[in-house]
N, C-alpha and C positions, 0 to 999 in steps of 0.2 A: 571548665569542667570536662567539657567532648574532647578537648587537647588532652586532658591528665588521663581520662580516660582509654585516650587511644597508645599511649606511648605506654599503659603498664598492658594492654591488652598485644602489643608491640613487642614489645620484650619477654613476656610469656612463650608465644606464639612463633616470633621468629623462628628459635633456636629446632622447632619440629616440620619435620618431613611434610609434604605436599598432603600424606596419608592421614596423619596425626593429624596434622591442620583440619581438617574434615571430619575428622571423626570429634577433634575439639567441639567447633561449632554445631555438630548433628547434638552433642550432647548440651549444652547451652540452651538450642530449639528447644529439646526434649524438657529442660527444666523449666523452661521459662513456659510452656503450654499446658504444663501438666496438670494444674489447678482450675484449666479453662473448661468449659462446657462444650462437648462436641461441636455446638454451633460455633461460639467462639475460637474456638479451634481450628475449625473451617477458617474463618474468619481472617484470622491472622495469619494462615499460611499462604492463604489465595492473594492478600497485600502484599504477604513477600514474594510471590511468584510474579507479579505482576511488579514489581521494583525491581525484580533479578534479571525477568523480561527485558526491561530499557536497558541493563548494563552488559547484558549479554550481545544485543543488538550495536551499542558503543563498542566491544571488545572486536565484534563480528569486522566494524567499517574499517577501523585499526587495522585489524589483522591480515586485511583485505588493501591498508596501504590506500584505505578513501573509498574503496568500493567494498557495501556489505557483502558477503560470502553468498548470501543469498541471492544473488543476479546467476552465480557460477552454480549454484545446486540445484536451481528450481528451473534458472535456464526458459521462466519466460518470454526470454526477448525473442525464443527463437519462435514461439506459436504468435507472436503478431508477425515477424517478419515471415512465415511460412504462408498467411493467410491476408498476405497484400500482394500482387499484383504489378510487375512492371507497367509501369505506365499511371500507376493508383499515384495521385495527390494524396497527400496525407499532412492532416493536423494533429502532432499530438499533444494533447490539453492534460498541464499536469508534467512536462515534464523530466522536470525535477534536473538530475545530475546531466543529465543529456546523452546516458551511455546508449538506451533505447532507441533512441530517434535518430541517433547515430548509425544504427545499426539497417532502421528502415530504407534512412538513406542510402546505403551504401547497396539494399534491394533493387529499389526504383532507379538507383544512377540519375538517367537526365530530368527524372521530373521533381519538381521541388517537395521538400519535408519542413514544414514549419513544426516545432517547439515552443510552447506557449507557458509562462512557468509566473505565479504568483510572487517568487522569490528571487528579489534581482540578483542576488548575489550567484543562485544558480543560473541566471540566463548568462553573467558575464563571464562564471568557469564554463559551461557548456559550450558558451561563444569561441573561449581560448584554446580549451579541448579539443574537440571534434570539431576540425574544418573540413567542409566538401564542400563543390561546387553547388549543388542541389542542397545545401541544409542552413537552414537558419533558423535563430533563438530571438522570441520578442517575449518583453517584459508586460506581464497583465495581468488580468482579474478575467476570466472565461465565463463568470457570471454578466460581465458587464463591458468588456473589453475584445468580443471575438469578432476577429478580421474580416471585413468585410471582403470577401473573399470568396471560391467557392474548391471543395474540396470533395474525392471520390471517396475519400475513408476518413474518419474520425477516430484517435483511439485515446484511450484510457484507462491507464495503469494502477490500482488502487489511486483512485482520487474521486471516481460518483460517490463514495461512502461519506465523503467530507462536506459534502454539497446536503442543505436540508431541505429546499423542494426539486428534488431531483426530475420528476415527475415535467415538471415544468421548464428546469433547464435543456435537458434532453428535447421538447418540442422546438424550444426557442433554437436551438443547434442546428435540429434537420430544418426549420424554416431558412434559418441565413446562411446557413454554408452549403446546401443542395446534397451532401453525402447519399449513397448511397448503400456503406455499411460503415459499423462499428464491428469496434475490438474492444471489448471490454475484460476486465477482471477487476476484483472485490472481494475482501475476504468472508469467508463464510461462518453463519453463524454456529452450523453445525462440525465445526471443525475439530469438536472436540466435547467429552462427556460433562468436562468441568462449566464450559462456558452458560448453559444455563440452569447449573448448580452455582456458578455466582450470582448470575440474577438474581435465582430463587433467596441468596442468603442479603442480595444489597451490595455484594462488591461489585466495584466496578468491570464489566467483562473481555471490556474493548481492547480491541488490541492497540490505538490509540484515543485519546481523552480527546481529543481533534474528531472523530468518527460518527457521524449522525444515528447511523445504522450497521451492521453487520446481519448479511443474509441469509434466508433460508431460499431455496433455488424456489420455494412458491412466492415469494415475495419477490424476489431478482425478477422473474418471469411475469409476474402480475403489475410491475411498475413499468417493466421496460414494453409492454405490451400496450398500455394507456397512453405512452409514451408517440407509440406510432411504430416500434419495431417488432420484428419478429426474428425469435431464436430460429437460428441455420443449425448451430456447433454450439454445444454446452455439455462441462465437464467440473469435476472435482478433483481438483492437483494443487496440493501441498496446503488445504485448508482453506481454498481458497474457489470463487467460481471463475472459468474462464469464458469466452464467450465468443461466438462471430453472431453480430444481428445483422439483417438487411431490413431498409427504409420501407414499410410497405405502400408509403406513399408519399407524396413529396409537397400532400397540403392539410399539414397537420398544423391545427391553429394553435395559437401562443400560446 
């Protein structure tokens, strides 16, 4: 039926402009809600914002040739590599395609950047990728697999929001690796008027289904504080918080 479906919706649709085509479908939405209840209403366009969200982000790594667009506009890599240090060890946990860590490495030159990544398939492209002398990719679980090792900076790139006793990760970190800052970013919950008018309606708000939390900067601030750190650099860019903590002390129990 979704086959027959899509082939007379195909054929319709083909033969009009990019314009058409939009104005098609705006007009589809329009009948198909028009019966709903403002709540309902809500309801069903914040789902479809949130499915247009994942394909948009699909179209984004495409079009980017593997790397989402989003590395090249937000241009995070350049505030952690800004805010480490020649000579800073760094572990970063979490991460992922390896273009970041690659980047630190190339800050630090002779001193080592370990990458730590849940996803072996990302440790073995990060591996093939980005070769430097100073950088390497190990396959793990950072809840339960971090190096025994000891490192001047810790960083982390959207990945504490995926963690659900963060609070306790975070100690257990500054206990075995001795850092003596983070770089963090998280996305923020305040990032926008919709996100807790979905709460309030029951949609999902996250930006992913993977995500424990998304922050308000009192809540960023009030965990990473229990934690044993204290905010240096904390800002709001691109919906998101960014952060430099330093360790206030380096005997913070498990």
């Amino acid at each position: 039926m979704k086959k027959v479906i899509r082939q007379v919706l195909v054929f319709f649709i083909k033969p009009l402009s990019f314009r058409r085509r939009m104005g098609f479908l705006q007009k589809i939405i329009h009948l198909f809600i028009s019966e709903y209840s403002p709540k309902e209403r809500l309801q069903f366009l914040f789902e479809m914002d949130r499915h247009l969200y994942g394909l948009q982000g699909q179209a984004s790594a495409t079009y980017g040739k593997g790397i989402h667009s989003k590395h090249r506009h937000t241009n995070y890599h350049e505030y952690f590599v800004k805010n480490i240090s020649t000579g800073d060890r760094v572990l970063d946990i979490g991460s992922g395609n390896g273009f970041m860590t690659y980047d630190m490495a190339t800050k630090v030159s002779g001193v080592e950047v370990v990458g730590i990544d849940l996803d072996q398939s990302n440790v073995e492209s990060s591996s093939n990728h980005y070769i430097q002398p100073n950088l390497r990719f190990v396959h793990g679980d950072a809840l339960k697999d971090l190096p025994d090792e000891q490192f001047d900076v810790v960083t982390l790139s959207n990945v504490l929001e995926h963690i659900d006793d963060r609070v306790s990760f975070l100690r257990e970190t500054i206990r075995k690796l001795k850092p003596r800052k983070f770089i963090i970013r998280v996305p923020s919950f305040e990032r926008d008027w919709r996100v807790p008018l979905k709460k309030e309606l029951g949609i999902d708000y996250r930006l992913d289904e993977t995500h424990f939390t998304e922050y308000t900067l009192e809540q960023f601030s009030d965990e990473t504080q229990r934690a044993g750190l204290e905010i240096q650099k904390i800002e709001s860019r691109w919906g998101e918080i960014w952060s430099v903590l330093h360790v206030r002390n380096q005997d913070v129990a498990p």
